[in-house]
TIVO-143135 format. One record per residue (C-alpha): residue number from 1; x, y, z. Coordinates in pm, 1 decimal. Layout:
N
    k        c1        c2        c3
  NUM         X         Y         Z
...
END
This chain:
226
    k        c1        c2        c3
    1   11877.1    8762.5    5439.8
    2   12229.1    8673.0    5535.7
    3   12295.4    9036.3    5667.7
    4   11944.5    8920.8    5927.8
    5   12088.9    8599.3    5991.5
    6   12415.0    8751.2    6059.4
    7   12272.4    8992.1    6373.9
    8   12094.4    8725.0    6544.7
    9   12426.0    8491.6    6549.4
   10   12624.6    8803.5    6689.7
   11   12308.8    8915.6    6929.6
   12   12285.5    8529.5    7082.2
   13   12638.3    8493.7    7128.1
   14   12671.7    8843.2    7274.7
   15   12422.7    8735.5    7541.5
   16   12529.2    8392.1    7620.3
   17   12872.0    8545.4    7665.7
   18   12786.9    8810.9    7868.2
   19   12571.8    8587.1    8101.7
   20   12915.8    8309.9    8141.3
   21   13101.6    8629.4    8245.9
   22   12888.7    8817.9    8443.4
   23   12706.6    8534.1    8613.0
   24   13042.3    8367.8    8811.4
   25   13141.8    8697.6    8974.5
   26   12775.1    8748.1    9066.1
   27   12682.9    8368.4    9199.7
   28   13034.9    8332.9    9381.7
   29   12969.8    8702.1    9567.5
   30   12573.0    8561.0    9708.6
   31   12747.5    8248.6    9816.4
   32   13059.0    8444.4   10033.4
   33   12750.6    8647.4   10245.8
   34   12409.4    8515.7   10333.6
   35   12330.4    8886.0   10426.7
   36   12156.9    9037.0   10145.9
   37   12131.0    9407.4   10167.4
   38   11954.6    9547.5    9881.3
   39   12053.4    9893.7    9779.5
   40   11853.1   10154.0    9629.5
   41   11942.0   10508.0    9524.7
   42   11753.7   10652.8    9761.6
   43   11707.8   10409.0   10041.7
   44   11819.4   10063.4   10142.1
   45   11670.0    9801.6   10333.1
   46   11632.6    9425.1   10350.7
   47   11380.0    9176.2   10083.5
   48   11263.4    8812.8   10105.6
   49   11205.6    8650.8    9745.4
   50   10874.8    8797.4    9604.5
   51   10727.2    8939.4    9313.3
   52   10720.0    9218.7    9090.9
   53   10470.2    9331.4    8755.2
   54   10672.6    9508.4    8516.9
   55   10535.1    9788.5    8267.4
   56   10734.6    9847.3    7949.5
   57   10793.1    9961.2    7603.4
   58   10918.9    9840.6    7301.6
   59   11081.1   10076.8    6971.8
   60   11151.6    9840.4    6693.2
   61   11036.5    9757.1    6342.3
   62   10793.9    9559.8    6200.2
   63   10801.1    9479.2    5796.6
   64   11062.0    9784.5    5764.0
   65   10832.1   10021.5    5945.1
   66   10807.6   10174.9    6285.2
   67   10685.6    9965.7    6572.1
   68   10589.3   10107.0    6903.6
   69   10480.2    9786.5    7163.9
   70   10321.6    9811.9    7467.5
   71   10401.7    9542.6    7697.6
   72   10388.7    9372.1    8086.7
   73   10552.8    9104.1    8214.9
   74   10563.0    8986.9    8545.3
   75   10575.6    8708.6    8823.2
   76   10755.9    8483.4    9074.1
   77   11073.3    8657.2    9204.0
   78   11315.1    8371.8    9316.8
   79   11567.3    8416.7    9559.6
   80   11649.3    8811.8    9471.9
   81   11764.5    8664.1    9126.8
   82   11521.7    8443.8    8928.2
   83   11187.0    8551.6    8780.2
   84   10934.0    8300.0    8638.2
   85   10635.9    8454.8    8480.2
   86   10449.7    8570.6    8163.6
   87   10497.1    8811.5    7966.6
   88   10273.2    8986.2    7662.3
   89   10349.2    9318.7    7410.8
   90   10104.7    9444.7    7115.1
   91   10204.9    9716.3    6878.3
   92   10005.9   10045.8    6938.1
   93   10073.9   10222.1    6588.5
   94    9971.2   10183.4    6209.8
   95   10199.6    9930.7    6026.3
   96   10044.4    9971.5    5665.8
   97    9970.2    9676.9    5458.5
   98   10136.5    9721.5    5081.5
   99    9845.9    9650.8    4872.0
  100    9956.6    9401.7    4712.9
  101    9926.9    9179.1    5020.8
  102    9619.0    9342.5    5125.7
  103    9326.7    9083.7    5238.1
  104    9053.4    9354.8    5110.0
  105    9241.2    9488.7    4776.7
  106    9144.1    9914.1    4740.9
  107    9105.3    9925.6    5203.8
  108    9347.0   10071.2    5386.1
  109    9426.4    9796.5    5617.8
  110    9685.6    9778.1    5872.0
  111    9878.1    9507.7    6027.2
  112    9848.9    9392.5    6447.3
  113   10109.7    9258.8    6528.8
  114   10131.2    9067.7    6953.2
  115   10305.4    8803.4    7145.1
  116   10290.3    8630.7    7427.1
  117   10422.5    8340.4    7645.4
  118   10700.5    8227.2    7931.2
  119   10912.4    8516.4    8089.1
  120   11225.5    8383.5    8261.1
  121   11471.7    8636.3    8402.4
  122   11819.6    8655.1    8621.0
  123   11924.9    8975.7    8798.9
  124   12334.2    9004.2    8814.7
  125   12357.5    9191.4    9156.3
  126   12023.0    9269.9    9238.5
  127   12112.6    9444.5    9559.2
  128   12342.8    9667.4    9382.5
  129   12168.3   10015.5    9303.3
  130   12269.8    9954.8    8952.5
  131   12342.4    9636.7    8804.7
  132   12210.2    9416.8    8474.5
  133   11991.1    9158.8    8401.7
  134   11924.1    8887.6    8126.7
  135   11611.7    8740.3    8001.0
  136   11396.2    8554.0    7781.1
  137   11039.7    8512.8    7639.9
  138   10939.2    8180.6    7457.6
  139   10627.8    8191.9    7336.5
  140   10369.1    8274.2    7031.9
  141   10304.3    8572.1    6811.5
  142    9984.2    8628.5    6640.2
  143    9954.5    8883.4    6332.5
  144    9629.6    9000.4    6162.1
  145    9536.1    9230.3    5901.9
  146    9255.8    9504.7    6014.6
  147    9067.2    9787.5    5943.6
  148    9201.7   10025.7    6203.9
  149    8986.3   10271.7    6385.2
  150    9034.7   10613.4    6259.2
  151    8763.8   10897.3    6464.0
  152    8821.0   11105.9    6130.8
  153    8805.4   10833.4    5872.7
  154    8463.0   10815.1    5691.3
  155    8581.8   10534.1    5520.7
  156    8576.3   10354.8    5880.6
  157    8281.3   10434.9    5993.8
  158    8080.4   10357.8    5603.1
  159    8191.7    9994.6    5622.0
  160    8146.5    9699.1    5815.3
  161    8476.5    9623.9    5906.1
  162    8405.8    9328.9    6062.2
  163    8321.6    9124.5    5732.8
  164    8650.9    9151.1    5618.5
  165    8906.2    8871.9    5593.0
  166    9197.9    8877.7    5935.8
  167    9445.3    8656.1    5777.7
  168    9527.3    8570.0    6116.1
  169    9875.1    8402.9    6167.1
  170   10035.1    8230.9    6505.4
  171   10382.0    8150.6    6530.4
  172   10710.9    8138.7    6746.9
  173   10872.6    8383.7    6917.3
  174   11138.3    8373.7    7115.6
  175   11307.8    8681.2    7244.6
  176   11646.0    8719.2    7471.5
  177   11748.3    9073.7    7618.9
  178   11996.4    9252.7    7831.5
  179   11871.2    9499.8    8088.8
  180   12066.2    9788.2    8305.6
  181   11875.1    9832.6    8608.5
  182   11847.0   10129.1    8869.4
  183   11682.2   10075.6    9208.2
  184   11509.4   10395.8    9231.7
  185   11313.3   10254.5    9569.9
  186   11290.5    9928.1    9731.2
  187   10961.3    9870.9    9556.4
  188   11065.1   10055.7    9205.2
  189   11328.7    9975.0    8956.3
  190   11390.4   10148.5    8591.6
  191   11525.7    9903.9    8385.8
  192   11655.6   10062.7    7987.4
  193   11738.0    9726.9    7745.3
  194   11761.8    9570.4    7449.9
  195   11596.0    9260.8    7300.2
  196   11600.6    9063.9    6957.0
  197   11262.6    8900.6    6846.3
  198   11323.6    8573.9    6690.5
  199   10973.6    8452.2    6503.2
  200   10974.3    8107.8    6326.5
  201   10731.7    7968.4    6112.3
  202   10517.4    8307.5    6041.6
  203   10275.2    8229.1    5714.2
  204   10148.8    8579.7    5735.3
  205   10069.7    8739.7    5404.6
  206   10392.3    8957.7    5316.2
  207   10521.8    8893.0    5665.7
  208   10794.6    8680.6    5695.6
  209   11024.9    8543.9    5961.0
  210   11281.8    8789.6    5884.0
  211   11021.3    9060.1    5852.5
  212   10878.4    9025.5    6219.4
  213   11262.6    8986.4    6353.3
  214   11412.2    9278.6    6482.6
  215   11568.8    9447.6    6759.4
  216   11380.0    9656.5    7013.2
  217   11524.5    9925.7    7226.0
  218   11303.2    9903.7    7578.7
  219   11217.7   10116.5    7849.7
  220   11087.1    9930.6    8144.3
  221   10932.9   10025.6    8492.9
  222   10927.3    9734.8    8726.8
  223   10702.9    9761.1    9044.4
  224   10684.0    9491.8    9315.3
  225   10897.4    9306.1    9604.7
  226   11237.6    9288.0    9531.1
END
């Protein structure tokens, strides 16, 4: 519990330190030139504020276990710095649950695990080929307990699944990250991070707080008007 507690402290003041560093250099450098020249590794050119939809995925655990999330996120591109949009990321694999937090005692169920919400994000140097950027999602997370799908399963297919209790849980989530970022084309940037999921408040059978919160290693493909 206090070795949990412990990261997030060090990953939130890592982040707001990095952003009070990096962010002076970065706002006083826009402010000398109003040319922006945004530079690619392949190809430069000029961009207006626009938009982009980003395509990502997440490596992290859930409950101790191996989490792979599929995500998006995407929006309102501000001034070549400032994104506002949404953002939303399910887990893909099988995250058992122990049986003795099981809804249906003797099934093999499995938990689902998603979030959703605000994504807010500012680019350090966007015109740079490669530079960083630092974000956050507020919003909620959702758990259930299932019967997952399983082609070779006869025990899937000889019960109604659908009768069984979800458990289903909603809670907070709030989740800050720190992104490297490559312009591979004017229109296509590969963006490797990390992340820390904060969830408050989850009631989830054997899924606490501290058992949602984790770190998540990301790989991201962003796709839009930079």
């Amino acid at each position: 519990m206090k070795t949990s507690t412990n990261i997030r402290k060090h990953f939130t003041h890592a982040l707001i330190g990095l952003l009070l560093l990096a962010s002076l250099p970065s706002i006083a450098q826009d402010y000398i030139s109003d040319d922006y020249h945004i530079r690619t590794l392949f190809k430069t050119g000029h961009k207006a504020s626009g938009g982009f939809a980003a395509l990502e995925n997440k490596f992290t655990k859930i409950n101790g276990e191996y989490a792979n999330m599929a995500g998006i996120y995407g929006g309102w591109y501000i001034n070549h710095r400032f994104l506002l949009g949404v953002a939303g990321a399910a887990v893909t694999n099988n995250i058992p649950v122990p049986e003795e937090f099981s809804v249906a005692p003797g099934v093999p169920m499995s938990y689902e695990y998603g979030q959703f919400g605000l994504m807010t994000e500012y680019t350090l140097w966007s015109h740079r080929a490669v530079h960083f950027s630092i974000g956050v999602m507020n919003g909620a997370g959702f758990t259930v307990q299932y019967l997952r799908h399983d082609l070779n399963d006869d025990f899937y297919w000889n019960h109604d699944h659908d009768d069984y209790p979800k458990d289903a849980n909603f809670f907070f989530v709030s989740e800050p990250s720190v992104r490297l970022e490559m312009n591979i084309l004017k229109w296509l940037r590969f963006t490797p991070g990390v992340s820390y999921r904060y969830a408050y408040g989850s009631t989830a059978e054997g899924l606490s707080d501290d058992d949602i919160s984790g770190v998540s290693y990301n790989l991201t493909l962003k796709f839009g008007k930079f």
